[in-house]
C-alpha positions as CSV (number, residue, x, y, z in Angstrom):
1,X,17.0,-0.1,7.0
2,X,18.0,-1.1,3.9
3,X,16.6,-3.6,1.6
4,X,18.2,-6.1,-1.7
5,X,15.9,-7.7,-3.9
6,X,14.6,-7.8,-7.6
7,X,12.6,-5.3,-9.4
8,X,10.2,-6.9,-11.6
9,X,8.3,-5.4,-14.3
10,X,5.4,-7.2,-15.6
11,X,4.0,-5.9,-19.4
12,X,0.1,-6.6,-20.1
13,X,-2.4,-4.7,-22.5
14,X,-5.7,-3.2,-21.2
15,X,-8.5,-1.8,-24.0
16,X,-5.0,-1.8,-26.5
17,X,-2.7,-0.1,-24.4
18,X,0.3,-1.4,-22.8
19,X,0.4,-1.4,-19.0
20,X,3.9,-1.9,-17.4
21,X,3.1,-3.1,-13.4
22,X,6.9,-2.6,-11.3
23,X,6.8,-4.6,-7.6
24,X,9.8,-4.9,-5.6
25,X,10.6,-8.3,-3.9
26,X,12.9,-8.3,-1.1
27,X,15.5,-11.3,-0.5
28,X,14.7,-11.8,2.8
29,X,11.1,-13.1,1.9
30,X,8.9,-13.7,-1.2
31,X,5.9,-12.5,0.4
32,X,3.5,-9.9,-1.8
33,X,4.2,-6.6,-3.1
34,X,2.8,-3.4,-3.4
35,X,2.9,-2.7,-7.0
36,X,3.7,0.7,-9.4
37,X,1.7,1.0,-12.5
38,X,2.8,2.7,-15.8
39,X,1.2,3.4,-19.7
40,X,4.3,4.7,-21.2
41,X,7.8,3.5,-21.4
42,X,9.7,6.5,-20.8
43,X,7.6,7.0,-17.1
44,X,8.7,3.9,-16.4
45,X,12.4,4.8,-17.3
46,X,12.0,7.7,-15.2
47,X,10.9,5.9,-12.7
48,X,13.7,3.6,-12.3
49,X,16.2,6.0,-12.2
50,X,14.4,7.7,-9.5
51,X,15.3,4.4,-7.6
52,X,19.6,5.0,-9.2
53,X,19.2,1.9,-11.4
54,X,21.6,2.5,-13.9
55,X,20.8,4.2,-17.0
56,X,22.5,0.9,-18.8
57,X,20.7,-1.3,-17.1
58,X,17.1,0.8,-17.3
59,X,18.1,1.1,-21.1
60,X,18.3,-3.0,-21.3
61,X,14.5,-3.4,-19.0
62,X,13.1,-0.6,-21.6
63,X,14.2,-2.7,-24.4
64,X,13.1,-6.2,-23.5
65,X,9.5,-4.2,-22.5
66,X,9.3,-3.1,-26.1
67,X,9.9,-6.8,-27.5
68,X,6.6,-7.8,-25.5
69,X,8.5,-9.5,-22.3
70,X,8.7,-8.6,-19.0
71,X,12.0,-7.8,-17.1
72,X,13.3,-8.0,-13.9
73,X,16.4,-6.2,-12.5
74,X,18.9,-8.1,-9.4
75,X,20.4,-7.2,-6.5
76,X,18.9,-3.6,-6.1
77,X,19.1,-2.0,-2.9
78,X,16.2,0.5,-1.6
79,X,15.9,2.0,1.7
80,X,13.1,2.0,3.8
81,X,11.9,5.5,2.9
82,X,12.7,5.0,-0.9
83,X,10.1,2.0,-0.4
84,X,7.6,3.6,1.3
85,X,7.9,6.9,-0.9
86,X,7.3,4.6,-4.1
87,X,4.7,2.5,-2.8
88,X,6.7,-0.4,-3.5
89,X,6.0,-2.3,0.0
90,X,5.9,-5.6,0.6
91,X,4.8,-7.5,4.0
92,X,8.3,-7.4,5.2
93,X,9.0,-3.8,4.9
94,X,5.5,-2.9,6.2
95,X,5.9,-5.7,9.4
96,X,9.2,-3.9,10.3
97,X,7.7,-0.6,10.7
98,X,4.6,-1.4,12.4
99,X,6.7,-3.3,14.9
């Protein structure tokens, strides 16, 4: 199954360091999300194009993390394996496949 939602990435500092938190929200429900953690932007960047967010688009999130602000990215579309692969679930996913 296949799921649309927002990507959200939340930018915090820990001990001086910046800390870049990424959590997929479905559509279908704004229930919690398993979250990814990254220290450096260009992980992060190679992290969302794991997921095929376009490189525009991953270049405009890297950008707004380096002004100090967190980003989110609509209307992406991950499959259930993609989701589970990136530990990005939330209660929805996770209900469907224990049902």
């Amino acid at each position: 199954m296949k799921y649309q939602g927002t990507l959200g990435v939340h930018a915090t500092v820990s001990e001086d360091t910046p800390v870049f938190d990424v959590f997929f929200a479905p559509n279908v429900d704004k229930s919690a999300c398993n979250s990814r953690r990254f220290r450096e932007l260009q992980e992060l960047g190679e992290f969302l194009e794991t997921l095929e967010v376009q490189h525009e688009v991953v270049a405009k999130t890297l950008e707004e993390l380096r002004k100090g602000r967190s980003a989110s990215i609509e209307n992406i579309v991950l499959s259930d394996e993609v989701i589970f692969d990136q530990g990005l679930d939330s209660t929805v996913t996770l209900n469907r496949r224990i049902n």
